[in-house]
C-alpha positions in Angstrom: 233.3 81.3 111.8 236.4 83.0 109.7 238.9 80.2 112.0 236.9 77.1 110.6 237.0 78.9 107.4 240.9 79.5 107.5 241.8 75.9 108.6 239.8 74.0 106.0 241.9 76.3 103.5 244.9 75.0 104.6 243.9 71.5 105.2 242.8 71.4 101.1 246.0 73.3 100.1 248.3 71.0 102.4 246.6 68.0 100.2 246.6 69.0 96.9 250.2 69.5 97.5 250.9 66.4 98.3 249.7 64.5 95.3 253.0 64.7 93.4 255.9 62.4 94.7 258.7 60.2 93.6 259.4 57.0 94.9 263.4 55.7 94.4 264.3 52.3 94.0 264.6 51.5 97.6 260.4 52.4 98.1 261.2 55.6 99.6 258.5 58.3 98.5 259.1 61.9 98.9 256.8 64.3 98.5 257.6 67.3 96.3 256.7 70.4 95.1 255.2 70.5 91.4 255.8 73.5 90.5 259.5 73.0 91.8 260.2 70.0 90.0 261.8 69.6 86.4 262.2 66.4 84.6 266.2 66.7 82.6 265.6 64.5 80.4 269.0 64.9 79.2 270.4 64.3 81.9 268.5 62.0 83.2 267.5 63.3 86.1 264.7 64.8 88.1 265.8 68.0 89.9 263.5 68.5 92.9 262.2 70.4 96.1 260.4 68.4 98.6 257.3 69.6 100.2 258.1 71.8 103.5 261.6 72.4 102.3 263.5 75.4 100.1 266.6 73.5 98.9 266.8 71.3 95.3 267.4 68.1 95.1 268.2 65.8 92.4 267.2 61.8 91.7 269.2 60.2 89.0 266.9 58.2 86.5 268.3 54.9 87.6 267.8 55.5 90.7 263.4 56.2 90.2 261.1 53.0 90.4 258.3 56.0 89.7 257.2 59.3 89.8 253.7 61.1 89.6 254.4 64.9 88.9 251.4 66.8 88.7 249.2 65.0 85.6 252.3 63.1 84.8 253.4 60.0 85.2 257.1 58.6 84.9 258.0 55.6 84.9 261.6 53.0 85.6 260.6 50.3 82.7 263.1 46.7 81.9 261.6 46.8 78.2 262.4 43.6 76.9 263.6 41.8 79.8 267.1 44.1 79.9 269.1 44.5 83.0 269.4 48.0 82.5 266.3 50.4 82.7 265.0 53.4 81.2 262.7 55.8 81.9 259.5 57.0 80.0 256.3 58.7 80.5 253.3 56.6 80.7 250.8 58.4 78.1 247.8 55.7 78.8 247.1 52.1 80.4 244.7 49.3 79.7 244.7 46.2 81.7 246.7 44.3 79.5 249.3 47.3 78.0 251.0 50.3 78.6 251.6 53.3 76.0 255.4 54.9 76.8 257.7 57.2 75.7 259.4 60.2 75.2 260.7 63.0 73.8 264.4 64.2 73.9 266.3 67.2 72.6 270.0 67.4 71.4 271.6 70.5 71.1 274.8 70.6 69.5 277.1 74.3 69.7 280.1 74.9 67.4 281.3 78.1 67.9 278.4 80.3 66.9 276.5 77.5 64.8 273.5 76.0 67.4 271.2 73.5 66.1 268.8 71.0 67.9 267.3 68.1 67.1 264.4 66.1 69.0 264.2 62.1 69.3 260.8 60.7 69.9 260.2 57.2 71.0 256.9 55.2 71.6 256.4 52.1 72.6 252.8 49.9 73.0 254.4 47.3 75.8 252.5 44.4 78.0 252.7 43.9 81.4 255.8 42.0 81.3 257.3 45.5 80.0 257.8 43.7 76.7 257.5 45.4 73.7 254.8 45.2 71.1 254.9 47.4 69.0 257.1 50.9 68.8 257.8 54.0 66.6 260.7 56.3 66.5 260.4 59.8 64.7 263.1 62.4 64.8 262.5 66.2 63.9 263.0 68.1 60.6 261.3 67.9 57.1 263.2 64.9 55.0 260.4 62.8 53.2 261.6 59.9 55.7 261.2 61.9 58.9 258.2 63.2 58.0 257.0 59.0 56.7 258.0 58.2 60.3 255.6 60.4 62.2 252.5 59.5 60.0 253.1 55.8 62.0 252.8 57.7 65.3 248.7 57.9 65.5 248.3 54.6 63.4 250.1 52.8 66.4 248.2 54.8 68.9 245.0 53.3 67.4 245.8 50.0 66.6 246.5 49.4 70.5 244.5 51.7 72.1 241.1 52.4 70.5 238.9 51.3 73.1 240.7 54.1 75.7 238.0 56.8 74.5 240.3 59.3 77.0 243.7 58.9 75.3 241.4 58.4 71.5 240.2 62.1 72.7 243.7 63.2 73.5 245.3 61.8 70.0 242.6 63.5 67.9 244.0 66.9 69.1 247.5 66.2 67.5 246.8 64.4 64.7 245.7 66.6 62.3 246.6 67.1 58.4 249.4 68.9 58.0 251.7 68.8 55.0 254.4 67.6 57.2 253.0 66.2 59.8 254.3 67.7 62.8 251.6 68.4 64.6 251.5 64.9 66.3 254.6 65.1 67.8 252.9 67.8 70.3 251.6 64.3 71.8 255.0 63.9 73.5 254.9 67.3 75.2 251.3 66.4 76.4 252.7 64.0 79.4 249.5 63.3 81.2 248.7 60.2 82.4 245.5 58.5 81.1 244.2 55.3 83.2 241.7 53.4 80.8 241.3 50.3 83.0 
């Protein structure tokens, strides 16, 4: 009985590890390792260890069609019919739209002076990756910045109020704080909501 019992453990563990994979360009999927994948957004980037191997490997951004990493999903997107692409997270998807974006940190370094400061973009597109409707916020507290983000969960609402999953979701960020910062833990929350 304890050899059935040992087998069955790895069959499960072998197949929970292979729900996270990246698929390039080409239609190549490779199956990695969650836990051994970062997404540089910075550098656009996804550094990587395939599943069964020990060594890193990197995709370039422009090179992805997709990517489902854990709970996340990234995606390649021509938003507005543009040759080149970029890449976002896909936060939630209806039949007819997408919600997309991210969330990207500049740090800056002269001499001993360090200061950062994060970029948010979100975008309600269609199916033909055009866009519909789309909100930039950056961080720190000017009466503008902090105007910008109070647009973030309006947006969200306007496009996607019948998606009771990704309604639930927004209701744990957007809460009343004096400067609204709270909602931009939505971006750090990458995981991907199907409401079709």
């Amino acid at each position: 009985m304890k050899k059935y019992l040992i087998i069955l453990i790895l069959v499960f563990t072998g197949s929970f590890a292979q729900t996270s994979y990246i698929v390039d360009k080409k239609g190549t999927k490779t199956f990695v390792r969650p836990e051994r994948t970062d997404i540089i957004v910075i550098d656009k980037r996804i550094s990587y260890t395939a599943v069964g191997k020990s060594w890193e490997k990197y995709i370039k951004f422009e090179d992805l069609d997709h990517a489902l990493i854990g709970t996340s999903l990234l995606k390649s997107f021509h938003l507005n019919q543009k040759k080149k692409s970029s890449v976002y997270f896909v936060y939630g998807e209806k039949e007819d739209k997408k919600l997309i974006g991210l969330a990207t940190t500049v740090t800056t370094t002269y001499g001993n002076f360090v200061s950062s400061k994060t970029y948010y973009e979100l975008y309600a597109i269609d199916n033909n990756e055009t866009v519909i409707e789309e909100v930039g916020a950056t961080s720190g507290n000017s009466k503008n910045k902090i105007d910008d983000r109070t647009k973030i969960a309006s947006m969200i609402r306007k496009h996607f109020s019948d998606c009771p999953q990704l309604m639930a979701k927004l209701d744990k960020y957007d809460i009343d704080d004096e400067k609204n910062t709270s909602i931009l833990n939505f971006f750090s929350d990458t995981e991907y909501l199907n409401c079709k």
